[in-house]
C-alpha positions as CSV (number, residue, x, y, z in Angstrom):
1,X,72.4,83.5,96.6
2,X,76.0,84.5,95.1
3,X,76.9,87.8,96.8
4,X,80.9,89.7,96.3
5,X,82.1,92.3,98.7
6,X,84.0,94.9,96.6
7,X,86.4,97.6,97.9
8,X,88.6,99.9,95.8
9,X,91.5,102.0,96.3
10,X,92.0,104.6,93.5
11,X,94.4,107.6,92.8
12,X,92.4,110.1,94.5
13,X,88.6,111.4,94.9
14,X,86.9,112.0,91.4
15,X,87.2,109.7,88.5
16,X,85.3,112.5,86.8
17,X,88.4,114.4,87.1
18,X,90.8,111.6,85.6
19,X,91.9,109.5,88.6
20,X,92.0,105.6,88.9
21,X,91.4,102.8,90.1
22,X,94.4,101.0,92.2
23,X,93.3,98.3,93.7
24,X,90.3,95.9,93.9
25,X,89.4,93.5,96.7
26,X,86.5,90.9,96.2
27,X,84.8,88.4,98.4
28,X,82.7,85.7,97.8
29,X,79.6,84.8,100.0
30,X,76.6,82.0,98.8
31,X,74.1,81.9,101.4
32,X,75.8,84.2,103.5
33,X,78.4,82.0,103.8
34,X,82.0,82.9,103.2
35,X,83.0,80.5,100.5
36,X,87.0,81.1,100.4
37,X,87.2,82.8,97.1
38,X,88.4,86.1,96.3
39,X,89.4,88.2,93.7
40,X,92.3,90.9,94.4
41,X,94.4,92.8,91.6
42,X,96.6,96.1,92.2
43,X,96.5,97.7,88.8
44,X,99.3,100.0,87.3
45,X,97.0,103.7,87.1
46,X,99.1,105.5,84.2
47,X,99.4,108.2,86.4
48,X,100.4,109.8,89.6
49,X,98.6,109.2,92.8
50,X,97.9,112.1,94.9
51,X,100.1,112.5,98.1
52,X,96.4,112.4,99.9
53,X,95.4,109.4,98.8
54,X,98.8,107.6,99.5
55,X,98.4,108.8,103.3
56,X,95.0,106.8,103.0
57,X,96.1,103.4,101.4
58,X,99.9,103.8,101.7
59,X,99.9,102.7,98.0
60,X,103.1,104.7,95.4
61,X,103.3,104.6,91.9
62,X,106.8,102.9,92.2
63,X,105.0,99.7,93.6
64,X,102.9,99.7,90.6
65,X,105.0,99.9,88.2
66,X,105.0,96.7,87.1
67,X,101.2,95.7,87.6
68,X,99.0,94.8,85.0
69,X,96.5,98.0,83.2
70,X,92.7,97.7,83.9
71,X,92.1,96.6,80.3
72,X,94.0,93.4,81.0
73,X,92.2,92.2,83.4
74,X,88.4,93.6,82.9
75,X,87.5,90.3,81.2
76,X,88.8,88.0,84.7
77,X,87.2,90.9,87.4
78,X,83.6,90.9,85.3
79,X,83.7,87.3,84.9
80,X,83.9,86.9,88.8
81,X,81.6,89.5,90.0
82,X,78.9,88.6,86.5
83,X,75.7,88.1,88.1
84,X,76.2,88.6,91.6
85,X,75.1,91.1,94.2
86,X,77.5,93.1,94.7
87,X,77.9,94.2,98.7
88,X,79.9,97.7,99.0
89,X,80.2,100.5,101.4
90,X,79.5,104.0,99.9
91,X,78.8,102.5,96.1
92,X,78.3,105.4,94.2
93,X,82.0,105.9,94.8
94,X,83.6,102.3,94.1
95,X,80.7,101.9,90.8
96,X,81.5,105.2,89.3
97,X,85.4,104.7,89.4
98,X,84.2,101.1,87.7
99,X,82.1,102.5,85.4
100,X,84.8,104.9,84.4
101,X,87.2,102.3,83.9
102,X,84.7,100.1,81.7
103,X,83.8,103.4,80.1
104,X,87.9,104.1,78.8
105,X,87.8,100.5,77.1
106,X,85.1,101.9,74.4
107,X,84.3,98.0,74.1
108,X,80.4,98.9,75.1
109,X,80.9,96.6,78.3
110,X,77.6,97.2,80.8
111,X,77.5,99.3,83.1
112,X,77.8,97.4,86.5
113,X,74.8,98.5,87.8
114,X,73.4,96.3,84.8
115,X,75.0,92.7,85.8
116,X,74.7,93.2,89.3
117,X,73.1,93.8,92.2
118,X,74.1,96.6,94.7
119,X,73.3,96.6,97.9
120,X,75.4,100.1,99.5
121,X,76.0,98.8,103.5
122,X,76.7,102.8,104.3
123,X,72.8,104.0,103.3
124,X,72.0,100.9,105.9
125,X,74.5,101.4,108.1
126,X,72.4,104.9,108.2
127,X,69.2,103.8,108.1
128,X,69.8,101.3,111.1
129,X,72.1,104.4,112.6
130,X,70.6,107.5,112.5
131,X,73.1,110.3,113.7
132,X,76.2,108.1,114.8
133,X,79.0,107.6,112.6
134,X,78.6,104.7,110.2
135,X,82.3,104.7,108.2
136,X,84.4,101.2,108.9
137,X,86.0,102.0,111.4
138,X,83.0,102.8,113.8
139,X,80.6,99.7,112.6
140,X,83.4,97.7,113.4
141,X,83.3,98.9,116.6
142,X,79.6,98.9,117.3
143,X,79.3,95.0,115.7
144,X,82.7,93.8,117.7
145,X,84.2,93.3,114.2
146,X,88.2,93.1,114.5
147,X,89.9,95.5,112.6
148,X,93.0,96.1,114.5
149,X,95.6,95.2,111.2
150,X,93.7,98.3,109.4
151,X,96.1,100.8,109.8
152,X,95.9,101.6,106.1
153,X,92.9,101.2,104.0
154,X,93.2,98.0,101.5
155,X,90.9,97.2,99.4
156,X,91.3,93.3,100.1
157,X,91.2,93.3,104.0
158,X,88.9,96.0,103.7
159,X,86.6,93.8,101.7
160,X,87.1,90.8,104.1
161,X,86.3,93.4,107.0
162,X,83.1,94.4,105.2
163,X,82.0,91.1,105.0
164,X,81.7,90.4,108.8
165,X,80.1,93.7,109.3
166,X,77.8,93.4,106.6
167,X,76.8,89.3,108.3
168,X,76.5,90.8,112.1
169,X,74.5,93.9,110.4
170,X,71.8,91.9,108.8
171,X,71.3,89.2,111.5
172,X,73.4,86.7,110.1
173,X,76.2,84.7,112.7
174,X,80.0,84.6,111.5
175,X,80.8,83.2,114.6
176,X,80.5,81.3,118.6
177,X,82.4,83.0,121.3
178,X,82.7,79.7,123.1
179,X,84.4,79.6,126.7
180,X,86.7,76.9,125.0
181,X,87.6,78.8,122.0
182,X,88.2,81.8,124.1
183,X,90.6,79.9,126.3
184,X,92.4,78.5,123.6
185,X,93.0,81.9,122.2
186,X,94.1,83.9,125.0
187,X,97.8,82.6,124.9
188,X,98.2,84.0,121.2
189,X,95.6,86.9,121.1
190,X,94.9,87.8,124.3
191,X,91.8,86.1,124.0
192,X,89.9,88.4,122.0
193,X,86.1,88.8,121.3
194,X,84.3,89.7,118.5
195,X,84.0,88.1,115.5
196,X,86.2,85.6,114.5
197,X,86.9,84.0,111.0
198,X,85.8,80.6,110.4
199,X,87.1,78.0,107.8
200,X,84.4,78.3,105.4
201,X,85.3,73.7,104.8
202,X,84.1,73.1,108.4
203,X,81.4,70.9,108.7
204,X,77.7,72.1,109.1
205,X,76.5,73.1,112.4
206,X,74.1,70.8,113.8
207,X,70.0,72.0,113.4
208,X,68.5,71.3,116.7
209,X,64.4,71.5,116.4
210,X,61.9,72.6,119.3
211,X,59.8,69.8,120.5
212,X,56.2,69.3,119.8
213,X,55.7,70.4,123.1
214,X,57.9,73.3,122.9
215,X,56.3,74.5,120.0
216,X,52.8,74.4,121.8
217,X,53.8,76.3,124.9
218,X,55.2,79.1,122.1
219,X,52.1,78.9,120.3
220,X,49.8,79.8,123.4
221,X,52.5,82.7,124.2
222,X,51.6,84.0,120.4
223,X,47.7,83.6,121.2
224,X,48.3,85.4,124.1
225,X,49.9,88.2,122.5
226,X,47.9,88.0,119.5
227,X,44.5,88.5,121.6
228,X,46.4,91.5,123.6
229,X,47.4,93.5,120.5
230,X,44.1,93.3,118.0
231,X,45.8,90.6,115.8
232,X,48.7,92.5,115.5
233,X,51.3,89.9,116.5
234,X,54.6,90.7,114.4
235,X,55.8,87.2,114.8
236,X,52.5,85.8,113.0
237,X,53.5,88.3,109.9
């Protein structure tokens, strides 16, 4: 399974009111792997960006002036993210400005709703927490996700950020706080926790399988608990 975690940065809120794209930041996971691959442009808007917007992402139309226009590099971004499920927090906003772009081009490209998947992290991040706050900032703080070089939003790092959240969020591991890697780290970092990074060429970690009589002590556990609820034993499901 090919999955991309996109982020954006654009000229200000509504592309229905003429603003841009930036910036865009892709990932790559297979399997819920991180593979290593990315895709990250800063794109020269043909406008101004709004003084809000540049308190947000710290990104001026003097440091775009020489980046390449969306229309010469649709054919590279759409060839990477072709296909794939596309994992993005609030999506309506990072697929309209994408649309919009596509949409200027009058080349009768796709939607991207129609060669991709989306999966929008912030409608699970409210589903799974009802009532709290569920922006970056706070999921990386309830899933121990690092985020401490985030003083500005970029779409890239943001992206990379999204990616661990999104793993921890849906049960997947990006990481083992081992006593021996947390030693090792504390003279650099200060021995963090939470999640940490790992090189995506490191060998596979090592499958170890219950024994037959392991497995028969947790079947009788299940029968058990099958007999107490009516049948009703989730882990039978």
């Amino acid at each position: 399974m090919r999955q991309i975690v996109l982020d954006t940065e654009t000229t200000g809120l509504e592309h229905s009111q003429g603003h841009r794209l930036i910036e865009i930041g892709c990932v790559e996971l297979i399997d819920r792997k991180l593979t290593g691959r990315h895709y990250h442009q800063y794109l020269n808007p043909q406008r101004e960006i709004d003084a809000g917007a540049i308190e947000v992402h710290g990104i001026t139309n003097e440091m775009l002036a020489d980046k390449p226009v969306f229309a010469q590099v649709a054919d590279n971004l759409l060839e990477f993210i072709g296909g794939a499920e596309l994992i993005i927090h609030n999506a309506p906003f990072d697929i309209g400005f994408l649309n919009s772009e596509l949409n200027r081009l009058e080349k009768g490209f796709e939607p991207i709703e129609r060669i991709c998947g989306i999966v929008d992290t912030l409608v699970m991040a409210r589903q799974r927490h009802p009532g709290q706050k569920n922006n970056l900032d706070a999921l990386c703080q309830r899933y121990g996700v690092d985020n401490s070089q985030r003083d500005l939003h970029g779409a890239l790092l943001d992206a990379e950020i999204l990616a661990d959240v999104y793993l921890l969020m849906t049960g997947g591991q990006t990481a083992l706080e081992l006593a021996a890697i947390e030693s090792e780290d504390r003279g650099s970092a200060g021995g963090g926790t939470g999640v940490r990074r790992l090189d995506s060429r490191r060998p596979a970690l090592k499958v170890v399988r219950a024994e037959p009589d392991e497995l028969a002590e947790h079947e009788l556990r299940l029968a058990g608990i099958d007999k107490a609820s009516g049948g009703n034993t989730v882990w039978r499901r």
